[in-house]
C-alpha positions in Angstrom: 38.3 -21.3 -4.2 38.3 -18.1 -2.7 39.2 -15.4 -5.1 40.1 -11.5 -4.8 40.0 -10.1 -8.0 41.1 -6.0 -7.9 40.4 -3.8 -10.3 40.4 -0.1 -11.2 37.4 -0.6 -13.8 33.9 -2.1 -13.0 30.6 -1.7 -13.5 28.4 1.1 -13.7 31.5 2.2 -15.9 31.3 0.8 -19.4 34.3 -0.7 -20.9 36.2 -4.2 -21.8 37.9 -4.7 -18.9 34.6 -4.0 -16.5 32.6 -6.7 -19.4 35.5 -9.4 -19.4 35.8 -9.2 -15.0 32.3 -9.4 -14.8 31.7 -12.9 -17.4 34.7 -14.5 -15.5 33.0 -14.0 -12.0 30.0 -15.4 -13.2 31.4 -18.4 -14.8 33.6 -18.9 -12.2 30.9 -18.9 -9.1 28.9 -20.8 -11.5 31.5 -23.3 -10.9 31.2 -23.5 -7.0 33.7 -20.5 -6.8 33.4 -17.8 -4.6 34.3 -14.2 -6.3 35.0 -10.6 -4.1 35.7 -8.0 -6.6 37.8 -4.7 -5.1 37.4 -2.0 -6.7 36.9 1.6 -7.5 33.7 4.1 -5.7 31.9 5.4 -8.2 29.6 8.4 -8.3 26.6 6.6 -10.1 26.7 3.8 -6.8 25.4 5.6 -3.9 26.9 4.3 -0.5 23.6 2.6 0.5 23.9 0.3 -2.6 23.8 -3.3 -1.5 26.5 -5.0 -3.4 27.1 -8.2 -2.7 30.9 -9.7 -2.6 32.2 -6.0 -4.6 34.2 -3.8 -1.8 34.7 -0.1 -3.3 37.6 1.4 -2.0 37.7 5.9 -2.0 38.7 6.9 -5.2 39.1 10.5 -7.7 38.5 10.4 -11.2 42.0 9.5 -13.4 44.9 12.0 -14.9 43.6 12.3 -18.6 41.1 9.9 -18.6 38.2 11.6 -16.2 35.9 8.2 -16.7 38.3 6.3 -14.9 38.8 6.3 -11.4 41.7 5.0 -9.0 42.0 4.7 -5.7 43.7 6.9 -2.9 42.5 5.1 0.5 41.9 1.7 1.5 45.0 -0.7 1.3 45.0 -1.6 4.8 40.9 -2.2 4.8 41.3 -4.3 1.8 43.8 -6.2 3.4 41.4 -6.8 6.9 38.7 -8.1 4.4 41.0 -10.4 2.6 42.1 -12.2 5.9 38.4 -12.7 6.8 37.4 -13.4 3.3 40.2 -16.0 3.1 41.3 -15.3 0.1 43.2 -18.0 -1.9 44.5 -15.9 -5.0 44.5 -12.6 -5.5 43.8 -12.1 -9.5 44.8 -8.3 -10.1 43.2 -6.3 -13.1 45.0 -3.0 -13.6 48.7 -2.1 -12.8 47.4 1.0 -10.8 45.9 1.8 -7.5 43.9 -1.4 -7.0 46.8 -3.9 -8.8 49.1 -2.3 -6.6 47.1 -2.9 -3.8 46.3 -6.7 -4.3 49.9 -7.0 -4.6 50.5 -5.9 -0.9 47.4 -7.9 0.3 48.4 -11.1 -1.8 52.2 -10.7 -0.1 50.7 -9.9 3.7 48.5 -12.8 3.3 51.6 -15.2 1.7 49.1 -16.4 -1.5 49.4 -16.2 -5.1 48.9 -13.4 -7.5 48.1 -13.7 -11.1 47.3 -10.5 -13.2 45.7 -9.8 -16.6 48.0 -6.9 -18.9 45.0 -5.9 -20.4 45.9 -2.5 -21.8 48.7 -1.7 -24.5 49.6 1.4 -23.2 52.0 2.6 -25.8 48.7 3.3 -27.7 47.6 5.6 -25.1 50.9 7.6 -24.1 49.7 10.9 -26.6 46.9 11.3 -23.7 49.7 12.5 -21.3 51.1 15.5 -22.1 50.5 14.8 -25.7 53.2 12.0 -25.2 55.9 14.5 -24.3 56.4 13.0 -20.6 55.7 9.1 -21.1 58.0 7.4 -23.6 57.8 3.0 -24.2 60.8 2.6 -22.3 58.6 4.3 -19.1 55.7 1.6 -20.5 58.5 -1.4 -20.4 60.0 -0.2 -16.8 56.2 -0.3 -15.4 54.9 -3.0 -16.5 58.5 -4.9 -15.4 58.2 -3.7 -12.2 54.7 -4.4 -11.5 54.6 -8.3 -12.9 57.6 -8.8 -10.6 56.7 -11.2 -7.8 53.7 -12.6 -9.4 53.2 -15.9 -10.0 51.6 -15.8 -13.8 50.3 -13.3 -16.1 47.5 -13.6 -18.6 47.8 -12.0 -21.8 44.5 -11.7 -23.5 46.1 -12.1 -27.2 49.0 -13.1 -29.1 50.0 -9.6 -29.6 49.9 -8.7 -25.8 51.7 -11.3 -24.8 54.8 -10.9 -27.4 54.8 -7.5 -26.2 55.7 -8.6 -22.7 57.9 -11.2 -23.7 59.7 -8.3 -25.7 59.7 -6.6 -22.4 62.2 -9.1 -21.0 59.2 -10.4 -18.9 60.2 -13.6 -17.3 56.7 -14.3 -14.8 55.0 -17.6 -16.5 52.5 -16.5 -19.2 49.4 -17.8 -20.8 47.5 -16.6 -23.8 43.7 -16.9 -22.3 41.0 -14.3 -24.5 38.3 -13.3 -23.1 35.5 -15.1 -23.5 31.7 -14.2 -23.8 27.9 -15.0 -22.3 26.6 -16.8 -25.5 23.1 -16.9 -24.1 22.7 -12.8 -23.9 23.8 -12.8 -27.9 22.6 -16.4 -29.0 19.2 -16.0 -28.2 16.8 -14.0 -30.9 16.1 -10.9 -30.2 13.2 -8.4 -31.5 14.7 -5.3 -32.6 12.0 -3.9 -34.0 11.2 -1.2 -30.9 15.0 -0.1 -31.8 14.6 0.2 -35.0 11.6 2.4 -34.8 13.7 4.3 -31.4 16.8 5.1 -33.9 14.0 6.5 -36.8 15.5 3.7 -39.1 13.0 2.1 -41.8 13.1 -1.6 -42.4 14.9 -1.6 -45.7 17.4 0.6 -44.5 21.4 -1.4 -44.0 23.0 -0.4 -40.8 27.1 -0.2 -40.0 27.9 -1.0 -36.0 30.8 0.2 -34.5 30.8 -0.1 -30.2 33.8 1.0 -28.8 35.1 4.2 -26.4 34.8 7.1 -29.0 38.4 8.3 -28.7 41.3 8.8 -30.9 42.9 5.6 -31.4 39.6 3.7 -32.2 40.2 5.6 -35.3 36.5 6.3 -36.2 37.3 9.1 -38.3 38.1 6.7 -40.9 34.9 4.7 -41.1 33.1 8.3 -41.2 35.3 9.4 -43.9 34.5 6.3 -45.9 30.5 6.6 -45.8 30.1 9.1 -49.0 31.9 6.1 -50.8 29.8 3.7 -49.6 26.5 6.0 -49.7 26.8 6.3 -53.8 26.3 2.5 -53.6 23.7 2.2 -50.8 21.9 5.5 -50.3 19.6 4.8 -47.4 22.9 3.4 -45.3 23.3 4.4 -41.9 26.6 4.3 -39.6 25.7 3.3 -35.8 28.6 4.6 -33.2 27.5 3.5 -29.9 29.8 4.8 -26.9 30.6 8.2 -25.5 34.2 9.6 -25.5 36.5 12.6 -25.5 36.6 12.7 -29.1 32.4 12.9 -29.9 32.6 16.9 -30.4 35.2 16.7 -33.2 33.4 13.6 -34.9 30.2 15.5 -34.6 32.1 18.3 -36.5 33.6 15.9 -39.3 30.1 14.4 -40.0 28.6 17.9 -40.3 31.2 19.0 -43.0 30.8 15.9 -45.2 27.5 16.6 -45.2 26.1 13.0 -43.6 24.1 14.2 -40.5 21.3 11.9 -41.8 23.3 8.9 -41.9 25.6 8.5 -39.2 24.2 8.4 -35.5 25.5 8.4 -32.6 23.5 6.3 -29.8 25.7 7.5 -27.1 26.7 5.3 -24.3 25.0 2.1 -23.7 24.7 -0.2 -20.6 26.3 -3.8 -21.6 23.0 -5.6 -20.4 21.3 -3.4 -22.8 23.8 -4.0 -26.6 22.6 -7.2 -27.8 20.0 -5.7 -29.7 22.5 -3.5 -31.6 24.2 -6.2 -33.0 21.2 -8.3 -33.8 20.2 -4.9 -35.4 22.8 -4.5 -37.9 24.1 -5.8 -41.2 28.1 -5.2 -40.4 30.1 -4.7 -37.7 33.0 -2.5 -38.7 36.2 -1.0 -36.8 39.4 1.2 -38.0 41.3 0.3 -34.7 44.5 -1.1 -34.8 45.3 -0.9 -31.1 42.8 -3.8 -30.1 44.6 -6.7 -27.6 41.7 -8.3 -27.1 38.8 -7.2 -28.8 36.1 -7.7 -27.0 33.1 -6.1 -29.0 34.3 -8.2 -32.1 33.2 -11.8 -30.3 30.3 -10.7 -29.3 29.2 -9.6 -32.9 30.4 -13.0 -33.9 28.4 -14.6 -30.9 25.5 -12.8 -32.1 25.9 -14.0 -35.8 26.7 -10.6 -37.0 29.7 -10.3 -39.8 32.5 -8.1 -39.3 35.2 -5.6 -41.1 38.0 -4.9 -39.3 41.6 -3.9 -39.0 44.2 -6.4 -39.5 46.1 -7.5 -36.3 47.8 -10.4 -35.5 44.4 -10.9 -32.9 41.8 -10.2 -35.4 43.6 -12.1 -37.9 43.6 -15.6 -35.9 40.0 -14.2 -34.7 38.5 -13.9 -38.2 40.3 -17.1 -40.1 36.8 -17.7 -42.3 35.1 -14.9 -44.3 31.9 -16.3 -42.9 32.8 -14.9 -39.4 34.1 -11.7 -41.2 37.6 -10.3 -42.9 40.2 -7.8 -42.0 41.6 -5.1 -43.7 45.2 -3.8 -43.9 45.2 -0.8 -45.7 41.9 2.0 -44.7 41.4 1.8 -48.8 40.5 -1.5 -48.9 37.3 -0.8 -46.1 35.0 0.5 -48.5 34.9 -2.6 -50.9 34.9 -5.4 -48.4 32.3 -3.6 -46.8 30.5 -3.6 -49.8 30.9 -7.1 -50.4 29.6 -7.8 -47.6 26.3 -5.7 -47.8 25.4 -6.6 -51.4 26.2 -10.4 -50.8 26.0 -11.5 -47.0 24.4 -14.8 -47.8 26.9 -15.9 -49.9 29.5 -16.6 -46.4 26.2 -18.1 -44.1 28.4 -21.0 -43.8 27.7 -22.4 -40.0 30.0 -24.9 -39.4 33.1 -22.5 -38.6 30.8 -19.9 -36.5 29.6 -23.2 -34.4 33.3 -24.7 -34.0 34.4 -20.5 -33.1 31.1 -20.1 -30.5 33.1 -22.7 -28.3 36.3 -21.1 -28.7 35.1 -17.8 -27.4 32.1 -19.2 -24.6 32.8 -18.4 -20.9 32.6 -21.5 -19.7 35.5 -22.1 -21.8 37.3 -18.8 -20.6 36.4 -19.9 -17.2 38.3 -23.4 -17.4 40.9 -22.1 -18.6 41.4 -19.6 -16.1 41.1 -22.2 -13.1 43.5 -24.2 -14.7 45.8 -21.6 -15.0 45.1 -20.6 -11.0 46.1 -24.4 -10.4 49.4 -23.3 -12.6 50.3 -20.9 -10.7 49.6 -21.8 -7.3 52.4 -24.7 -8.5 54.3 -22.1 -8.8 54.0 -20.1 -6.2 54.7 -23.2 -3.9 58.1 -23.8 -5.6 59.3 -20.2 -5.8 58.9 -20.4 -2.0 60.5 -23.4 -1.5 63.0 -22.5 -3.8 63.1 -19.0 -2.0 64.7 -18.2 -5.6 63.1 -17.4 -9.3 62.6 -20.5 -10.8 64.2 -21.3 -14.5 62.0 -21.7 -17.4 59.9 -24.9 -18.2 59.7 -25.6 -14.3 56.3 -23.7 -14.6 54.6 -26.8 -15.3 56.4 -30.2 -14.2 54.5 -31.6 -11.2 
């Protein structure tokens, strides 16, 4: 197949959605597919990088979130390279400038479009106008008006995808996580050179957290929690890798409790290069209750590393043994599984469920599952236009 996937976030810029795009191209071209990603310019690609298969389209940086970027230029470019790409499916990746524009090229060209809701934006309305000009009902209206006319929507998690069904969302949906390169985390790793980088001693147990360091990864909390946890292991030290609006003001909090020596922040960190972090660490730990897919808690559990996290209906199904790791409802109870955890990690080395989870989570699975579901929908596509009418539920899959 020829595929279009169009996107608003890719690499040089660091996030989940750039990470989870780029394992599904590989997987899928490793599987005789051919990928062309469109997406955003960026100011760290120069115009004489050779790319091959990614088309950047003239962007500006994004209202409120200045490390984003959309897209002002380019529909009817994108649409000339589609036509002499041949394009099968156009798989969309953001519901802004580049979603928007796969839509147009996917109708001009008269082939499906899939797309992947991979943001819950009700988490993130406070960054407009400190959520005085965005309200859920605006969220709902969007995301209804963008998924209309596509021919399937994949919904990372369980959580995601009951929040578009509660949107009156009608487009066929599949619940398809991300999956991950087990080789980059499988494989051993020596992290001794990063120990000795970060100044950290060999005796000394480390806390990871990876994320975007802004407000509704909640980090404040696991900050606040470390003079707990230092009167039962003095020498521990809290690793937050990432970069964020909210660094200043975390900087300022671990100042005033006093911890400078014991909380570091790394800063942010290409994804070819995090591997050693988690092989690094003793616990993987997280306050955020806004994850849909969570994609820096499989690759802890690829790379064998235990986690603490927020309860969610994701992380819940995610973490069903202790030996892969536990939630936590209530911010209270942190500080005592966490400890748990430190003092008596080879107590939940049990392998079996880790091997039988590694599977689950691989991208050659994700990668399956995804050209099955372009086989789905390109069923459906076929009978919508014969039909020339929405079809009914449950004729998604008949032959």
């Amino acid at each position: 197949m020829n595929i279009g996937i169009f996107t608003d976030t890719y690499f040089p810029q660091v996030s989940g959605v750039a990470t989870s795009i780029q394992t599904l191209k590989n997987d899928l071209e490793r599987k005789g597919n051919t990928v062309y990603i469109f997406t955003t310019t960026d100011p760290h690609v120069t115009k004489n990088t050779i790319e091959p298969n990614i088309f950047r389209l003239g962007s500006v940086p994004f209202i409120s979130f200045t490390d984003r970027r959309v897209a002002f230029r380019g529909m009817f470019h994108a649409l000339k390279l589609a036509k002499e790409l041949d394009l099968d499916i156009v798989h969309t990746q953001t519901e802004f400038s580049l979603g928007l524009i796969g839509k147009f090229v996917a109708h001009s060209l008269k082939i499906p479009c899939v797309h992947t809701y991979h943001t819950m934006y009700e988490d993130y309305l406070h960054y407009v106008l400190n959520g005085h000009l965005l309200k859920p009902y605006h969220v709902k209206q969007m995301s209804k008006l963008f998924i209309s006319g596509m021919s399937g929507v994949v919904a990372p998690s369980q959580r995601v995808y009951d929040t578009l069904h509660g949107y009156g969302i009608k487009t066929p949906m599949q619940i398809i996580p991300t999956g991950v390169d087990l080789s980059e985390y499988t494989q051993p790793i020596d992290t001794l050179t990063l120990r000795q980088r970060l100044h950290l001693n060999e005796q000394q147990p480390i806390l990871l957290t990876l994320s975007r360091v802004a407000h509704e990864k909640k980090i404040e909390i696991l900050i606040s929690k470390m003079p707990q946890l230092l009167q039962v292991f003095p020498d521990l030290v809290l690793l937050i890798v990432g970069d964020g609006p909210d660094k200043d003001e975390l900087e300022q909090q671990v100042q005033q409790l006093k911890i400078t020596a014991h909380v570091i922040f790394v800063g942010e960190v290409a994804h070819n290069q995090v591997a050693p972090y988690y092989h690094l660490a003793d616990l993987f730990v997280s306050a955020s209750d806004t994850e849909s897919q969570g994609l820096t808690f499989i690759e802890a559990m690829a790379a064998g590393l235990k986690c603490v996290v927020r309860s969610s209906p994701y992380t819940d199904d995610l973490f069903d043994d202790p030996s892969l790791g536990v939630t936590y409802k209530h911010p209270e109870d942190y500080v005592g599984l966490a400890t748990q955890y430190l003092q008596h990690g080879p107590v939940f080395n049990d392998v079996e469920p880790r091997r039988k989870k590694l599977y689950a989570i691989s991208s050659d699975y994700f990668g399956d599952r995804i050209l099955e579901f372009y086989q789905d929908a390109y069923k459906y596509f076929l009978r919508r236009k014969l039909a020339n009418e929405p079809l009914k539920d449950g004729q998604y899959y008949d032959d």
